[in-house]
Chimera marker file (.cmm) of the C-alpha trace (Angstrom):
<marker_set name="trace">
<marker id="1" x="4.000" y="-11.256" z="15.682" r="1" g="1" b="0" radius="0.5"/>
<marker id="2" x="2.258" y="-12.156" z="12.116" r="1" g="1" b="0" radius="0.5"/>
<marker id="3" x="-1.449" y="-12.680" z="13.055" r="1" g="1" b="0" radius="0.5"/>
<marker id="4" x="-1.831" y="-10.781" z="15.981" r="1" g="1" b="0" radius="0.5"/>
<marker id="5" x="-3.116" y="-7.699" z="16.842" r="1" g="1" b="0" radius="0.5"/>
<marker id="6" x="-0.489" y="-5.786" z="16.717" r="1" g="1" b="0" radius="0.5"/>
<marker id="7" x="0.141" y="-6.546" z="13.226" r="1" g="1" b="0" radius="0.5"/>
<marker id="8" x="-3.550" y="-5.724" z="11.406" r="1" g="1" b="0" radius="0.5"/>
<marker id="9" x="-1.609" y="-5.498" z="8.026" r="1" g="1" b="0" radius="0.5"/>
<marker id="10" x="-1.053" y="-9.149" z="8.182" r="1" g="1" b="0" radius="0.5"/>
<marker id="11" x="-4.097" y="-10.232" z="6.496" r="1" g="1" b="0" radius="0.5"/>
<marker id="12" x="-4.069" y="-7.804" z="3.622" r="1" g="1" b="0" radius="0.5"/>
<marker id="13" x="-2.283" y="-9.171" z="0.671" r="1" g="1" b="0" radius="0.5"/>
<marker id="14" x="-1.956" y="-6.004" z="-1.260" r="1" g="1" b="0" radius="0.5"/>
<marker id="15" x="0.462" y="-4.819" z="1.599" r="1" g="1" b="0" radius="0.5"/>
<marker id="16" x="2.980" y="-8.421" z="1.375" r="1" g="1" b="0" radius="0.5"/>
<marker id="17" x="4.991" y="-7.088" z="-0.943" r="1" g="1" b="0" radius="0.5"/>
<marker id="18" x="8.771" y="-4.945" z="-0.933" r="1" g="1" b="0" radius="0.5"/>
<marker id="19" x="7.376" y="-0.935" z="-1.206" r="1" g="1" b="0" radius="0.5"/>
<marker id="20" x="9.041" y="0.081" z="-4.606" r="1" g="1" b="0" radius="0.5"/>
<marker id="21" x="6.643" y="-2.995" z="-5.959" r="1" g="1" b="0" radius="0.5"/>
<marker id="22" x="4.153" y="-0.741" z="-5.625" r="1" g="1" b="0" radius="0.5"/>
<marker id="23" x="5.301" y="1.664" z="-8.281" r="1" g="1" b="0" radius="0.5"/>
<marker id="24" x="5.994" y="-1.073" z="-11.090" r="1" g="1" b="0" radius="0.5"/>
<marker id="25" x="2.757" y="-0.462" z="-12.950" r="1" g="1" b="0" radius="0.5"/>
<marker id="26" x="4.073" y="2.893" z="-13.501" r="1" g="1" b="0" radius="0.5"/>
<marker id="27" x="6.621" y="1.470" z="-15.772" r="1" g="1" b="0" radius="0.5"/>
<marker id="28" x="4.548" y="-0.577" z="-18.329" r="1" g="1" b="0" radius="0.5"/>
<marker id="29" x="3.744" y="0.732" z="-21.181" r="1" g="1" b="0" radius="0.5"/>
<marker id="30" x="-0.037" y="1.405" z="-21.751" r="1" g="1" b="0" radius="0.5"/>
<marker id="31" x="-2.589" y="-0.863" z="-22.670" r="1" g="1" b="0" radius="0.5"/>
<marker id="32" x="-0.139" y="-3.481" z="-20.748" r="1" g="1" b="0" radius="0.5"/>
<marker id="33" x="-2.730" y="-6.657" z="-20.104" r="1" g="1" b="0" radius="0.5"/>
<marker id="34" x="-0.477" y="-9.339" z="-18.978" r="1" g="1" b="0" radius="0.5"/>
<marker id="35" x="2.530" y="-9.444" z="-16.791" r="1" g="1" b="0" radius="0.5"/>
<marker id="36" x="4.922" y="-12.261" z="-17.011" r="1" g="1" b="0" radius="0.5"/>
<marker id="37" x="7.144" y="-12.861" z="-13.604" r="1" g="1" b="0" radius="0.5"/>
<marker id="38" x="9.088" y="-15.742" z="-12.371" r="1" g="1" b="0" radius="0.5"/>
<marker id="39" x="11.185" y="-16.113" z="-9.268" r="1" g="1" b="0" radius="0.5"/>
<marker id="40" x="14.843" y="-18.649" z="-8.525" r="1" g="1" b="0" radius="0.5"/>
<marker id="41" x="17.573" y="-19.187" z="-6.160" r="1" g="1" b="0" radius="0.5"/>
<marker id="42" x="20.538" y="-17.451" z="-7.021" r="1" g="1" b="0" radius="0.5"/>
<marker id="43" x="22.721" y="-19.375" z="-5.357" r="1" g="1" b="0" radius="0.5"/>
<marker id="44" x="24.855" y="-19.144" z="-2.252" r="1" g="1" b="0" radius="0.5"/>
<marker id="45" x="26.132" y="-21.832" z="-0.456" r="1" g="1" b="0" radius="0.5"/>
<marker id="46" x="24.490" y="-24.662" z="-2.212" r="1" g="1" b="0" radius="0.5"/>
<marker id="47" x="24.398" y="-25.861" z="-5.791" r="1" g="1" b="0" radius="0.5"/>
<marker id="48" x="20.304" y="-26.777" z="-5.477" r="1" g="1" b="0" radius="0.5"/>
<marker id="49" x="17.690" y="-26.001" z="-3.821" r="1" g="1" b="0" radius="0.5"/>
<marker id="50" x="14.431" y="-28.085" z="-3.108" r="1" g="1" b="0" radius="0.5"/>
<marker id="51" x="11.328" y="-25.996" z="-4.504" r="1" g="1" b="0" radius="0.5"/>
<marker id="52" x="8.468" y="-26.398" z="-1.205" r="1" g="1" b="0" radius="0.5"/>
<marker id="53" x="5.795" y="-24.347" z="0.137" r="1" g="1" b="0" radius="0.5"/>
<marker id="54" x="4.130" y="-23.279" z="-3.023" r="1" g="1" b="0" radius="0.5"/>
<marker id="55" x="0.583" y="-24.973" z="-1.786" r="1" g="1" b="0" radius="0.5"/>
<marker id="56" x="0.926" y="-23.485" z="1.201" r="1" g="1" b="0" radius="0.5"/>
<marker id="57" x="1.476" y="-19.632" z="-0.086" r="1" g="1" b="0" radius="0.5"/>
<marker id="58" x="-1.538" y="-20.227" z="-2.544" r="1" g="1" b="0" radius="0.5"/>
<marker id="59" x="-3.721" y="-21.604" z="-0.271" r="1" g="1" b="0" radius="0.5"/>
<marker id="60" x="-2.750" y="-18.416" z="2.288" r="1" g="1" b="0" radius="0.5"/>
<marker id="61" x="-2.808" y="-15.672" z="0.170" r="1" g="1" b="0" radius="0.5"/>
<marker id="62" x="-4.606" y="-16.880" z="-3.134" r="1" g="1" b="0" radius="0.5"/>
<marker id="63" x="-7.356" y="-18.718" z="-2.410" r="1" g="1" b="0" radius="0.5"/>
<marker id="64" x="-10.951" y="-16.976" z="-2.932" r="1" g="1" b="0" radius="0.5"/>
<marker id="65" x="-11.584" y="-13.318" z="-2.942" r="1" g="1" b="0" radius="0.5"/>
<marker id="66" x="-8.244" y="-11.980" z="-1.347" r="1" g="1" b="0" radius="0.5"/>
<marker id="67" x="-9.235" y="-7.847" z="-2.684" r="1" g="1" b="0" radius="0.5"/>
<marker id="68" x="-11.712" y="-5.610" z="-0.938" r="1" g="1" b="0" radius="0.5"/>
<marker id="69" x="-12.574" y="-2.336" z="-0.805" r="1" g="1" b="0" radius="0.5"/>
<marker id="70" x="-11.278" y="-2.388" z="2.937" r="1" g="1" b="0" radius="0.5"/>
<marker id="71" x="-8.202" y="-3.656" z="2.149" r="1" g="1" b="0" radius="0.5"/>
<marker id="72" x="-7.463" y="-1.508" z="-0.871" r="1" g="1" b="0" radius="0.5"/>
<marker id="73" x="-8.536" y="1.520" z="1.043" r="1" g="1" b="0" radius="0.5"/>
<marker id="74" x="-6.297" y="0.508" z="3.611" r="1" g="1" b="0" radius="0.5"/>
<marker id="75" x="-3.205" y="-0.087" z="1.560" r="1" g="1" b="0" radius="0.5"/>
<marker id="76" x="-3.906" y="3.645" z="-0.457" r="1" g="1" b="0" radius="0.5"/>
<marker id="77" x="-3.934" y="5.288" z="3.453" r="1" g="1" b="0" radius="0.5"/>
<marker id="78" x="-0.565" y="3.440" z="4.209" r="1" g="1" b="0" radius="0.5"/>
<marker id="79" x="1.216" y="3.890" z="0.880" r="1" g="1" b="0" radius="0.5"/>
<marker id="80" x="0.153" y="7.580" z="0.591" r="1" g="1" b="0" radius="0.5"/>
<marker id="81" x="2.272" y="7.751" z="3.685" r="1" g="1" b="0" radius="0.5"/>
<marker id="82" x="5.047" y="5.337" z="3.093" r="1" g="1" b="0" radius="0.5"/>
<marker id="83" x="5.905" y="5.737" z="-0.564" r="1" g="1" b="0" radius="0.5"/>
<marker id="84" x="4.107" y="9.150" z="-1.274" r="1" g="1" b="0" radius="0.5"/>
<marker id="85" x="0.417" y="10.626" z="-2.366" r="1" g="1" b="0" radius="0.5"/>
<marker id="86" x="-1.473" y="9.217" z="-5.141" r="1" g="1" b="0" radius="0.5"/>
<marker id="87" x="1.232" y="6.383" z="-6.217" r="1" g="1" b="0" radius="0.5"/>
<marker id="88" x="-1.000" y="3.602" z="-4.744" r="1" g="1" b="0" radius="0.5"/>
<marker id="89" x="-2.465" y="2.161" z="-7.686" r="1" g="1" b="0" radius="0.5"/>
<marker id="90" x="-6.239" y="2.449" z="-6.314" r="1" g="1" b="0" radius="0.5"/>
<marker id="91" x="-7.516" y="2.217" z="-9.463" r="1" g="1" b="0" radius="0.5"/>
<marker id="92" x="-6.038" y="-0.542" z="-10.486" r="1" g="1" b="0" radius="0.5"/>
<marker id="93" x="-6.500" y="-2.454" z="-7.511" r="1" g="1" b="0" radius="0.5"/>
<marker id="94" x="-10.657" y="-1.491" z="-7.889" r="1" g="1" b="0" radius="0.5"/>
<marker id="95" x="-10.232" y="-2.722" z="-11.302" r="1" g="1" b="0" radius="0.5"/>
<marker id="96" x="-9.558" y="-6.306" z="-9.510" r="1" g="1" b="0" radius="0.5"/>
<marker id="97" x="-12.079" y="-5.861" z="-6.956" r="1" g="1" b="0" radius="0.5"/>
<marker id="98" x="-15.115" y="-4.875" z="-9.500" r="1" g="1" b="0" radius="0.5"/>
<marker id="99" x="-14.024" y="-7.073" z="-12.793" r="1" g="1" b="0" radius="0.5"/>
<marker id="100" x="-12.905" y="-10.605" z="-10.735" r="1" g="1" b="0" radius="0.5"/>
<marker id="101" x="-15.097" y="-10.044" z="-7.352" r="1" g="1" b="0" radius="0.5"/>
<marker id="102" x="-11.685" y="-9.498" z="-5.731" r="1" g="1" b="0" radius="0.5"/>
<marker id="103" x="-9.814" y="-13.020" z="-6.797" r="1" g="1" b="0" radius="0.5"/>
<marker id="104" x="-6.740" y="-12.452" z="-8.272" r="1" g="1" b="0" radius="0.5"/>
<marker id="105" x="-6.293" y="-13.179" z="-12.321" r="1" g="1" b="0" radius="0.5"/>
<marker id="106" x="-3.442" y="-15.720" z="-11.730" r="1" g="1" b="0" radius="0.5"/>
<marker id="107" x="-2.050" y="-18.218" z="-14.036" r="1" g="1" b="0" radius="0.5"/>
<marker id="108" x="0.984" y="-20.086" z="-11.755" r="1" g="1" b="0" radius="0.5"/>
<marker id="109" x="2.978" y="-22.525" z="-13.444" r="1" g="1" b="0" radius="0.5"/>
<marker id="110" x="5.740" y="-23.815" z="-11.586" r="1" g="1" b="0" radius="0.5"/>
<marker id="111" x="7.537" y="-27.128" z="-10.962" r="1" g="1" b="0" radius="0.5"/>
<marker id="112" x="6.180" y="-29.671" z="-8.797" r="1" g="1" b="0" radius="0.5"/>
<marker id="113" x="6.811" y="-29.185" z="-5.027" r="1" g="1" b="0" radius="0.5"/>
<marker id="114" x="9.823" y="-31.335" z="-3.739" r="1" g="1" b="0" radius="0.5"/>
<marker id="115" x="11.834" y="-31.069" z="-6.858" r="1" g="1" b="0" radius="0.5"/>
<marker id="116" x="15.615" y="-30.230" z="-6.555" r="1" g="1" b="0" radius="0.5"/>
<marker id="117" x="16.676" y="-27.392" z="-8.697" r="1" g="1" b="0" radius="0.5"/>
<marker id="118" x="20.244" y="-26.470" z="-9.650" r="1" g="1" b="0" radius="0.5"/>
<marker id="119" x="20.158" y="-22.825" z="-8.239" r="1" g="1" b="0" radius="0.5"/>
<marker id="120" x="20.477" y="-20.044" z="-11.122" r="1" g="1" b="0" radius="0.5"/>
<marker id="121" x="16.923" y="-21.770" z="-12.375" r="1" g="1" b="0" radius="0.5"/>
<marker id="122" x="13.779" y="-19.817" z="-12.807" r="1" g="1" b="0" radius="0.5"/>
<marker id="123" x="10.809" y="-21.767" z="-11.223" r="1" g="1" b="0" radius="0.5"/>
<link id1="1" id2="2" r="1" g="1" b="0" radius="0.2"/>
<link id1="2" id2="3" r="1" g="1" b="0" radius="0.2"/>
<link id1="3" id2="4" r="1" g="1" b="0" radius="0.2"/>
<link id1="4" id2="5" r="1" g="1" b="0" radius="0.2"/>
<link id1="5" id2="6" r="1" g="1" b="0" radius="0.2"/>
<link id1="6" id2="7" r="1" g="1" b="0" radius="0.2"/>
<link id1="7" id2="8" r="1" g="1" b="0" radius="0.2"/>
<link id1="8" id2="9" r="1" g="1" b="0" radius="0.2"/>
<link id1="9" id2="10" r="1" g="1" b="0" radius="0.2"/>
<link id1="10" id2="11" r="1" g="1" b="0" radius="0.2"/>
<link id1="11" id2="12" r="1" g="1" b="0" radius="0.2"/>
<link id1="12" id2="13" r="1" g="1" b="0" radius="0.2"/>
<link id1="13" id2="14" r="1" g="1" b="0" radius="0.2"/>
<link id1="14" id2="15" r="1" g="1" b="0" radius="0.2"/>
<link id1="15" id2="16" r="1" g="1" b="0" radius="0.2"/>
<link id1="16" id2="17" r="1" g="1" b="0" radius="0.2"/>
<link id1="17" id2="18" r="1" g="1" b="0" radius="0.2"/>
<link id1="18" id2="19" r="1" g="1" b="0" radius="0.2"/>
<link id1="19" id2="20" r="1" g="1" b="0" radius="0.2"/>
<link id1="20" id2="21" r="1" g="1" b="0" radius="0.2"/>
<link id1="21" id2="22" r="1" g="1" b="0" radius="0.2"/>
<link id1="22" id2="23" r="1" g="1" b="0" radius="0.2"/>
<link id1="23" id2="24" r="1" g="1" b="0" radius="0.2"/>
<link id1="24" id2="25" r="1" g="1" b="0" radius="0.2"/>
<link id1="25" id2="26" r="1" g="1" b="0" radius="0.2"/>
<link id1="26" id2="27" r="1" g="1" b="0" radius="0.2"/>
<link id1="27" id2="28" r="1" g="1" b="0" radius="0.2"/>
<link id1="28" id2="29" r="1" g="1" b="0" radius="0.2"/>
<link id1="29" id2="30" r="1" g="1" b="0" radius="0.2"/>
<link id1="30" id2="31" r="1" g="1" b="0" radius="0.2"/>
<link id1="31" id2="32" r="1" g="1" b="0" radius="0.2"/>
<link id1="32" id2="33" r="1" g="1" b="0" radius="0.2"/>
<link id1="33" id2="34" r="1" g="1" b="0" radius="0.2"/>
<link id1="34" id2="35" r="1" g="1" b="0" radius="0.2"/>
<link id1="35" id2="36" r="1" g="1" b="0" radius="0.2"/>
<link id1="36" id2="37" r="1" g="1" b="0" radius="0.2"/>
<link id1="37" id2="38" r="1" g="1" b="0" radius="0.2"/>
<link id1="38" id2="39" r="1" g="1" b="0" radius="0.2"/>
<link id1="39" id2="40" r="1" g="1" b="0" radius="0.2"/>
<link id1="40" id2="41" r="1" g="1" b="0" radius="0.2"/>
<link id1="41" id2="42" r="1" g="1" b="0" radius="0.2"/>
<link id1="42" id2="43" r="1" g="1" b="0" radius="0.2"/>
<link id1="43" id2="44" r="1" g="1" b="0" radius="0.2"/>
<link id1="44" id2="45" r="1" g="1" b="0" radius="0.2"/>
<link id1="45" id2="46" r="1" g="1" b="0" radius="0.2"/>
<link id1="46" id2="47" r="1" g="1" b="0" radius="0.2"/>
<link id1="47" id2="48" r="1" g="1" b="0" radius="0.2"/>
<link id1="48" id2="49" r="1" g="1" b="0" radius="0.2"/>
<link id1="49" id2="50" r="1" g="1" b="0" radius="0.2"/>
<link id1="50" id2="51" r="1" g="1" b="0" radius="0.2"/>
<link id1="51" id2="52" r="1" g="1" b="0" radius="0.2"/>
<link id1="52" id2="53" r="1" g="1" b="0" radius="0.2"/>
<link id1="53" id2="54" r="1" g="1" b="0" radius="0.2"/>
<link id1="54" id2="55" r="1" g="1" b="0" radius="0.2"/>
<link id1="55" id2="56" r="1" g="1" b="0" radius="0.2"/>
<link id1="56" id2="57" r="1" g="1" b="0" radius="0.2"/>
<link id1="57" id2="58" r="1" g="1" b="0" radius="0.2"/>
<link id1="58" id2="59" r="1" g="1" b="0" radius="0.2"/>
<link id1="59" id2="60" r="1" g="1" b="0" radius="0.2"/>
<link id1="60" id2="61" r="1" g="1" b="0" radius="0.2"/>
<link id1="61" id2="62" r="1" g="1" b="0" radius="0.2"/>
<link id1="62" id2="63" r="1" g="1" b="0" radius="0.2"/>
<link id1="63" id2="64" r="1" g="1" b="0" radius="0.2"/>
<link id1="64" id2="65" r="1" g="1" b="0" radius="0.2"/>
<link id1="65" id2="66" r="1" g="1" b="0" radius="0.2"/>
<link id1="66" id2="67" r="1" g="1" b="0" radius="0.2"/>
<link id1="67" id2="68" r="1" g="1" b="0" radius="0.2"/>
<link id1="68" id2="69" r="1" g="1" b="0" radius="0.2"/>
<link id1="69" id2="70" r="1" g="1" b="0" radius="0.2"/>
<link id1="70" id2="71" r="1" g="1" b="0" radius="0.2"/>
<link id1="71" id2="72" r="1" g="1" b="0" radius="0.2"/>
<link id1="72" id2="73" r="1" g="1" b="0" radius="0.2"/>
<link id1="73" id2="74" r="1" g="1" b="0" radius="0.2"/>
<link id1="74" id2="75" r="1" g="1" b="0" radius="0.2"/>
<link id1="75" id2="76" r="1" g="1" b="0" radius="0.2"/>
<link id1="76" id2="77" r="1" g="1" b="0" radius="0.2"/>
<link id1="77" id2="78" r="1" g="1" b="0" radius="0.2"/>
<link id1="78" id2="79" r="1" g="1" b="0" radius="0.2"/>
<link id1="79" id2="80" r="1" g="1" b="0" radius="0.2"/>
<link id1="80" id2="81" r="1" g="1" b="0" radius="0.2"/>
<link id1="81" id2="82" r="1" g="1" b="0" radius="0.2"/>
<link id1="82" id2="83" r="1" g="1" b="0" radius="0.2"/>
<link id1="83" id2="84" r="1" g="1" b="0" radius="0.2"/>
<link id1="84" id2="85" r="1" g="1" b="0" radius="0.2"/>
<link id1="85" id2="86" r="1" g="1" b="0" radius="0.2"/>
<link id1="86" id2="87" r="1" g="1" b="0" radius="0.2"/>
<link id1="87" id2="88" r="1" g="1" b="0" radius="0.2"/>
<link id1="88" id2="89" r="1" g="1" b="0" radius="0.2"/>
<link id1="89" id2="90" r="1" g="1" b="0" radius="0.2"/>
<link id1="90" id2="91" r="1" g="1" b="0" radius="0.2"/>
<link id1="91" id2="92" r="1" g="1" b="0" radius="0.2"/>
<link id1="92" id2="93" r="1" g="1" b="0" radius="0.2"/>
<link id1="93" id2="94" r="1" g="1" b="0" radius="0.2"/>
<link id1="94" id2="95" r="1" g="1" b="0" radius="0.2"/>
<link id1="95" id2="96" r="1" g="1" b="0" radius="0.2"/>
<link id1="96" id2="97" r="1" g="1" b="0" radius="0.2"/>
<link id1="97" id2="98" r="1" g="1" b="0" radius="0.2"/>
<link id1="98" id2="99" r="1" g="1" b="0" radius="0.2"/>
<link id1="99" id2="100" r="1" g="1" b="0" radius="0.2"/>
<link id1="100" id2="101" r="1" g="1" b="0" radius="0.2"/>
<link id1="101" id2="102" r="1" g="1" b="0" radius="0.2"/>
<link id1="102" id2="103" r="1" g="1" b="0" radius="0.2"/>
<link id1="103" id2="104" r="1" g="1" b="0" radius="0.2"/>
<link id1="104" id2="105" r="1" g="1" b="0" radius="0.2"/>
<link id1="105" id2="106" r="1" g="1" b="0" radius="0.2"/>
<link id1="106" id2="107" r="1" g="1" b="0" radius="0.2"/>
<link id1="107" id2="108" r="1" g="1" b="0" radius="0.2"/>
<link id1="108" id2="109" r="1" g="1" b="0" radius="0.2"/>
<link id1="109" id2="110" r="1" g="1" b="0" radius="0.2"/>
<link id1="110" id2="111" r="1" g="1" b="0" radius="0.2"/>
<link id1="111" id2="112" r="1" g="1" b="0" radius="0.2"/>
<link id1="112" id2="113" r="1" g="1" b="0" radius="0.2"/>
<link id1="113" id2="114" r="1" g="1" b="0" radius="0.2"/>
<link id1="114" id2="115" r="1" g="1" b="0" radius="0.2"/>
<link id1="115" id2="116" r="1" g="1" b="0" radius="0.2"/>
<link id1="116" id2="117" r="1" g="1" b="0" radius="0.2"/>
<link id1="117" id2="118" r="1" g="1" b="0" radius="0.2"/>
<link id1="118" id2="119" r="1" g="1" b="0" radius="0.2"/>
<link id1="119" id2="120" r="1" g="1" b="0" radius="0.2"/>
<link id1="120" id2="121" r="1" g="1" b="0" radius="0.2"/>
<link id1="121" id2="122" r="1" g="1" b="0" radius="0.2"/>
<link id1="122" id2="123" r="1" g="1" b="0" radius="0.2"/>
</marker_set>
């Protein structure tokens, strides 16, 4: 169960994400200083969807300094592991912790919460 003890990944954002994530910094090119990502509902069984929980996600896993050194460290030991040795970017991840006192560099733009979107829309 999320929050309890036997989940002690729970409260490490580095580690809420799908594992090939991970590996996407390997792919820009170098010098890469800004990252441009959006998410949407690609449909289904309904022609809209109602965009909700935004606050709630920020406010979770956003808010203040969301990086240490424990959590990093953790993350490497698990990924090392998982996805393989040395792919973890630790360095990048330091970068974070010792240039923004371990808040994240965010910009978020997004629609406001409650609004119906035709699915197929980037929010």
């Amino acid at each position: 169960m999320a929050g309890s003890p036997c989940n002690p990944c729970y409260d490490n954002f580095i580690l809420t994400t799908d594992s090939y994530k991970n590996t996407h910094y390997l792919q820009y090119p170098p010098g890469t200083t800004t990252v441009y990502s959006y998410f949407e509902s690609r449909g289904g069984k309904h022609p809209q969807t109602v965009f909700f929980g935004l606050q709630y996600i920020l406010k979770r896993y956003f808010l203040g300094k969301v990086v240490t050194l424990e959590k990093i460290e953790q993350a490497k030991a698990i990924f090392d592991v998982h996805v393989g040795p040395n792919i973890f970017n630790y360095e990048g991840w330091k970068y974070i912790l010792e240039k923004y006192d371990g808040h994240l560099p965010l910009r978020i733009k997004a629609v406001p919460e409650g609004t119906v979107m035709p699915t197929k829309n980037g929010i």
